[in-house]
TILUM-626512 format. One line per field, with one value per residue (C-alpha): residue number from 0; residue in three letters; y, z, x. Coordinates in steps of 0.2 Angstrom, whole numbers, plus 2048, in hexadecimal, padded with zeros to 3 digits. Layout:
<recs>
vodren = NUM  ...
vexnu = ala  ...
yy = Y  ...
zz = Z  ...
xx = X  ...
</recs>
This chain:
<recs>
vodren = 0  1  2  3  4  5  6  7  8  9  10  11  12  13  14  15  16  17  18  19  20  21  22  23  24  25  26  27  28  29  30  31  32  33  34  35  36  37  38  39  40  41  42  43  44  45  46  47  48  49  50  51  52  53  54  55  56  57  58  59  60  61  62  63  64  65  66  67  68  69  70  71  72  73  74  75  76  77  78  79  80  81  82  83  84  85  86  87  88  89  90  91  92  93  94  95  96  97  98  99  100  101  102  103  104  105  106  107  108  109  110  111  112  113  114  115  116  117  118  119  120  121  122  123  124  125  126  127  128  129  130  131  132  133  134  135  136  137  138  139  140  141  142  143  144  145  146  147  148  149  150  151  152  153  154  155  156  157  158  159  160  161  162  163  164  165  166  167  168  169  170  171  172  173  174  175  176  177  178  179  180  181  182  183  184  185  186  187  188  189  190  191  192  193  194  195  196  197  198  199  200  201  202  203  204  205  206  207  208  209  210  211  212  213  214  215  216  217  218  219  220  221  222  223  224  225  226  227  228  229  230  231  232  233  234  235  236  237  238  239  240  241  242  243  244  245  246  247  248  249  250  251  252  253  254  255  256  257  258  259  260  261  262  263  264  265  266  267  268  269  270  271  272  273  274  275  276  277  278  279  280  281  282  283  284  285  286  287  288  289  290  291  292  293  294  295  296  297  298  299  300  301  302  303  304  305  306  307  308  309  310  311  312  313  314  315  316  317  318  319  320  321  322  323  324  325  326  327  328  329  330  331  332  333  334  335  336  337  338  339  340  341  342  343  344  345  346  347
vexnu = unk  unk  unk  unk  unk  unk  unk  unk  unk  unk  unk  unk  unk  unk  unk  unk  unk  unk  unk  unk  unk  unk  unk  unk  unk  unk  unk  unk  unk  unk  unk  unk  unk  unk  unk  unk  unk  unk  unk  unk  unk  unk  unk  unk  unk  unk  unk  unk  unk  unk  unk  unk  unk  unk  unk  unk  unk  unk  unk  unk  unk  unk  unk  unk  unk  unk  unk  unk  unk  unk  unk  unk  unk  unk  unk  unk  unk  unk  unk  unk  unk  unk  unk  unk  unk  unk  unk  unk  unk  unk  unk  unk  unk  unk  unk  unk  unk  unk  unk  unk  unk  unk  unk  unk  unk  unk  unk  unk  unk  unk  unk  unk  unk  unk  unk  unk  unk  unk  unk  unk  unk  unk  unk  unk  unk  unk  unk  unk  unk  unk  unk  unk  unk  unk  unk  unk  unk  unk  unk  unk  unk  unk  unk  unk  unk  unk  unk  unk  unk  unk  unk  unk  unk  unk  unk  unk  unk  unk  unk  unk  unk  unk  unk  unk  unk  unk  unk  unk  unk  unk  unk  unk  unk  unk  unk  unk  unk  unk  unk  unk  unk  unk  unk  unk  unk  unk  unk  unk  unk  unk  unk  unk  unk  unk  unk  unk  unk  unk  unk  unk  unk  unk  unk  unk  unk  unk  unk  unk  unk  unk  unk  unk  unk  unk  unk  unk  unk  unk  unk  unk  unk  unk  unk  unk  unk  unk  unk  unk  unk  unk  unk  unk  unk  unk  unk  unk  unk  unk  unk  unk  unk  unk  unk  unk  unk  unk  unk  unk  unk  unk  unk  unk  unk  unk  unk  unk  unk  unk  unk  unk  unk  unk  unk  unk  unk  unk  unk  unk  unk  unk  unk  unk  unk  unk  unk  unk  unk  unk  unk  unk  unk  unk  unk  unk  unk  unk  unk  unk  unk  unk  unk  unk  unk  unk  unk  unk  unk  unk  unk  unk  unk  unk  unk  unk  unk  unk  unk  unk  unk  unk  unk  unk  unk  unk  unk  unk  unk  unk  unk  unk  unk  unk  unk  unk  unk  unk  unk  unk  unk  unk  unk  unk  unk  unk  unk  unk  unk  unk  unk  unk  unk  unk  unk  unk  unk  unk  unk  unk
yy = 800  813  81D  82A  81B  817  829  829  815  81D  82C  821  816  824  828  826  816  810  7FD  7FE  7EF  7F1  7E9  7F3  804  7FD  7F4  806  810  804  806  81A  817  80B  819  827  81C  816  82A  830  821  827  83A  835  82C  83A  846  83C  83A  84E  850  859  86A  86F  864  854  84F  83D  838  826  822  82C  826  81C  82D  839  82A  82B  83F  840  831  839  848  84E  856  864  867  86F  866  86F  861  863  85C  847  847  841  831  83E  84A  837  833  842  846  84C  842  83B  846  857  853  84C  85B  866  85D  85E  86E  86C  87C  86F  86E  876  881  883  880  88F  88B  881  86E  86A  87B  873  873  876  882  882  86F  872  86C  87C  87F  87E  88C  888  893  884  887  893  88B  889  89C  898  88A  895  8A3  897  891  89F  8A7  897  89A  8AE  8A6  89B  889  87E  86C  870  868  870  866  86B  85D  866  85F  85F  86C  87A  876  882  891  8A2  89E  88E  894  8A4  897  88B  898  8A1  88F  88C  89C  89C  887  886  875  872  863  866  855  858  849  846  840  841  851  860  860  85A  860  854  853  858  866  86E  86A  867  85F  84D  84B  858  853  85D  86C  86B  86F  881  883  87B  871  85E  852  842  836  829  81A  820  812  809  80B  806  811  820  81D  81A  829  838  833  836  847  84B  846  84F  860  85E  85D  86B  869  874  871  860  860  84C  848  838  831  829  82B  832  827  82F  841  852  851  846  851  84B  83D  83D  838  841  832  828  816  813  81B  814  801  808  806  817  810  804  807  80C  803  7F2  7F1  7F6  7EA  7DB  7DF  7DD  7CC  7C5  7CA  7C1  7D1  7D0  7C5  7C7  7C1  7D1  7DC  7D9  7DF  7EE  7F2  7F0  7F8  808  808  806  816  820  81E  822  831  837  832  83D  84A  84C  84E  85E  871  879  88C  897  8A8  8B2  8AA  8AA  8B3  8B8  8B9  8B3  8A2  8A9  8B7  8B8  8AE  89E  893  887  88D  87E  876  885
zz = 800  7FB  809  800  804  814  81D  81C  825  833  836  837  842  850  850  860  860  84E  84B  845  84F  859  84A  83D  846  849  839  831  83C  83A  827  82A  834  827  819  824  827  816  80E  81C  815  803  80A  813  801  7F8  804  803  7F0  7EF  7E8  7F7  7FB  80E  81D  820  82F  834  83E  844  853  854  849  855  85E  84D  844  853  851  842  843  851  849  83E  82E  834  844  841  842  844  842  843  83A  840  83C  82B  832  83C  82B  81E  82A  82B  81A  813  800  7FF  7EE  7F9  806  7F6  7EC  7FA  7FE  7ED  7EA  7DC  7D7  7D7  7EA  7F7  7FA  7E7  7ED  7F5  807  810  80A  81F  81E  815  816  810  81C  813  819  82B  829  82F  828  836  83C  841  851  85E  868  85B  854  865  860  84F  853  861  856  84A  858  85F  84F  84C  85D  857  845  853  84A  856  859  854  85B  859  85A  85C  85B  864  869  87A  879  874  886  88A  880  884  875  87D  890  888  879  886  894  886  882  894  899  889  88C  87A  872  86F  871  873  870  877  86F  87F  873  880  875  86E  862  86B  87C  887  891  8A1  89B  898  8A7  8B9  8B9  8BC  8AC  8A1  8A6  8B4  8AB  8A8  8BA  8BA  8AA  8B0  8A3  8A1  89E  896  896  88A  885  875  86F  870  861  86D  87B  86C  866  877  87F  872  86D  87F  87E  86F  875  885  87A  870  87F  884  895  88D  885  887  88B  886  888  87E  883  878  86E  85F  855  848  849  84A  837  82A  82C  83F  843  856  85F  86D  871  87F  87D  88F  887  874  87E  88B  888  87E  871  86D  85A  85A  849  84D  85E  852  847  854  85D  84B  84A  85C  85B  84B  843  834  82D  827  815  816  820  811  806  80B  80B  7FA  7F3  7FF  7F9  7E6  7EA  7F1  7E1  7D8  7DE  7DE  7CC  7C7  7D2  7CB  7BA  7C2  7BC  7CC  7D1  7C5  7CE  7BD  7BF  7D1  7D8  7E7  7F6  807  808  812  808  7FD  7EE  7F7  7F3  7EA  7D8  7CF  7D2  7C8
xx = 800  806  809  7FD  7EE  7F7  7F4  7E3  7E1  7EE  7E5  7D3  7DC  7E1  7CF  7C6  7BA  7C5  7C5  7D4  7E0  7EF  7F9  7F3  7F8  808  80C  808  812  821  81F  823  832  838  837  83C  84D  84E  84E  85A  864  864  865  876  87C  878  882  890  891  890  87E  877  87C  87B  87A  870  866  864  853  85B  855  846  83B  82F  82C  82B  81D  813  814  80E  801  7F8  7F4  7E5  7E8  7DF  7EA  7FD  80E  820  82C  83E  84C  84A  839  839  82C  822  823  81C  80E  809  807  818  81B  82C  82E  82C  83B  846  844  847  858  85D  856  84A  83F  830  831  829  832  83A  84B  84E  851  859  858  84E  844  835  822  811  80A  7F8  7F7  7FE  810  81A  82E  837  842  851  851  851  840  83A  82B  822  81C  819  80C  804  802  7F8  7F0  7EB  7E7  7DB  7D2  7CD  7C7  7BB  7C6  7C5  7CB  7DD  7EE  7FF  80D  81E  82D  83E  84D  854  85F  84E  847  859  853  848  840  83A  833  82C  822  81D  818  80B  804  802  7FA  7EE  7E9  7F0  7EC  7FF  808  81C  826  839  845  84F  85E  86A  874  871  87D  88B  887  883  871  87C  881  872  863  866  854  851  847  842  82E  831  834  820  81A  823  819  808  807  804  815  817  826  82A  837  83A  842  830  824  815  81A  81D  80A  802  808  808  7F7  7F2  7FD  7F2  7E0  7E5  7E8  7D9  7CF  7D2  7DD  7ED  7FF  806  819  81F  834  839  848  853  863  869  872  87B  884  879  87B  885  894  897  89D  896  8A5  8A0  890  898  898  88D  87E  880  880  872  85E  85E  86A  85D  858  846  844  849  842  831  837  83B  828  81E  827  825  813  814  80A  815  824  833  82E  823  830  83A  82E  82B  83E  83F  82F  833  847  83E  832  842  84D  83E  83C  84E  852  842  846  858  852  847  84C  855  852  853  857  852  840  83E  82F  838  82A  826  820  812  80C  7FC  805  808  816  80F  80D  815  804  7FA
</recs>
């Protein structure tokens, strides 16, 4: 099955009261992670061959947490992903053909190849470009929230996916404070990868856990294994529910560990080899992986499968978007993605 037909059967399944099984959510989300790993995979060859201008940022290891993101939400609600959310970015919506042309800078991308090769999105459809700014798009997605609550909109969730090292920034207390005061429907997801950058954990909060950083604020924590699929799904669909019921912003920490430099161009020395052989250096993927088979969900007949048909999509998407025209900075209409003449005129 496409992931084009797939989206609609997830987001059916996440509905209260669905019929949808256990199996099937899971089978599903692990199909996400699987292409998410498999384009980081081809993103990381192409940087090394030359073809990719700019850096590249690997999602490995937190895929279990960004599918269940991007799973639980509506495509009505708003979702500002960062750069390892490529799983969270396929399930909820994002085409495969929209993050390779914007990695290789095609003028039929979302952005027309004129930003940054992880500053894409369709804002018209509620997936926001980030800004690299860490904390930053906390006050984007409150303003959108906000700005939906004057237009009398309601039922909307705002998701925000930040690293650790964002819960250290103004920009974060001054975001989440607003949220918390206003009982925003926002859900903020913090990957705990043990890093920012290179800076260890230690280094950056005195706290226990970075939960408890919720009770100053006033609003509602969750904690979760990262490395566990199940544990991913169960708990920020909760988050979710919690914030389209009404009861305010949802702050959730993942732990887990980033396995693979900040981007292709580090080679992460600085991970100590007591965490990358602890709990949090379990692979996300294969402990998904080992689950579908031990519940006997799936086999590895069909595991196999889907490996090749997603590796077939993924070539097949890069070989036609290597024969696309790049910016021409004589034709360029230059404006703001934002502005009256939205970005999306190679669909006129």
């Amino acid at each position: 099955m496409s992931a084009d037909k797939l989206l609609p059967m997830l987001q059916t399944a996440l509905e209260p009261g669905s019929t949808a099984t256990v199996s099937e959510l899971h089978l599903a989300a692990y199909r996400f992670m699987l292409r998410a790993r498999l384009l980081d995979d081809k993103f990381a060859a192409l940087y090394r061959a030359g073809k990719i201008h700019g850096g590249v940022f690997l999602g490995r290891g937190q895929e279990a947490l960004s599918a269940a993101i991007g799973l639980s939400l509506k495509k009505t609600d708003v979702f500002a992903p960062l750069i390892r959310d490529g799983a969270g970015r396929l399930a909820f919506g994002e085409p495969i053909l929209d993050a390779v042309r914007t990695y290789l800078g095609s003028s039929l991308g979302p952005m027309r190849g004129r930003d940054g090769n992880v500053h894409r999105g369709r804002p018209q459809e509620g997936l926001l470009p980030m800004i690299s700014h860490l904390g930053a798009m906390i006050s984007v997605v409150n303003g959108i929230l906000i700005a939906r609550r004057f237009k009398k909109i309601s039922g909307t969730v705002g998701a925000v996916c930040l690293g650790d090292g964002a819960t250290s920034t103004g920009a974060f207390h001054e975001a989440i404070n607003q949220a918390a005061v206003e009982k925003l429907p926002l859900v903020v997801v913090v990957a705990d990868n043990q890093y920012a950058y290179s800076t260890p954990t230690s280094r950056q909060f005195a706290c226990e856990d970075l939960a408890d950083k919720a009770i100053g604020y006033g609003v509602t924590a969750h904690s979760i294994d990262a490395t566990d699929l199940t544990a991913c799904l169960k708990i920020v669909r909760e988050a979710v529910a919690q914030a389209r019921a009404g009861h305010g912003p949802q702050l959730v920490v993942a732990k887990l560990l980033r396995l693979c430099g900040h981007g292709e161009h580090d080679d992460a020395n600085y991970i100590v080899p007591e965490l990358k052989n602890s709990p949090l250096g379990r692979d996300c993927l294969k402990v998904a992986e080992e689950n579908l088979l031990l519940q006997n969900w799936t086999d590895a007949a069909q595991l196999a499968v889907w490996r090749s048909n997603i590796i077939h999509e993924i070539e097949e998407a890069v070989a036609q978007v290597q024969r696309e025209p790049a910016p021409d900075p004589f034709t360029e209409e230059w404006r703001a993605i934002a502005s009256e003449h939205l970005s999306e005129m190679h669909h006129e």
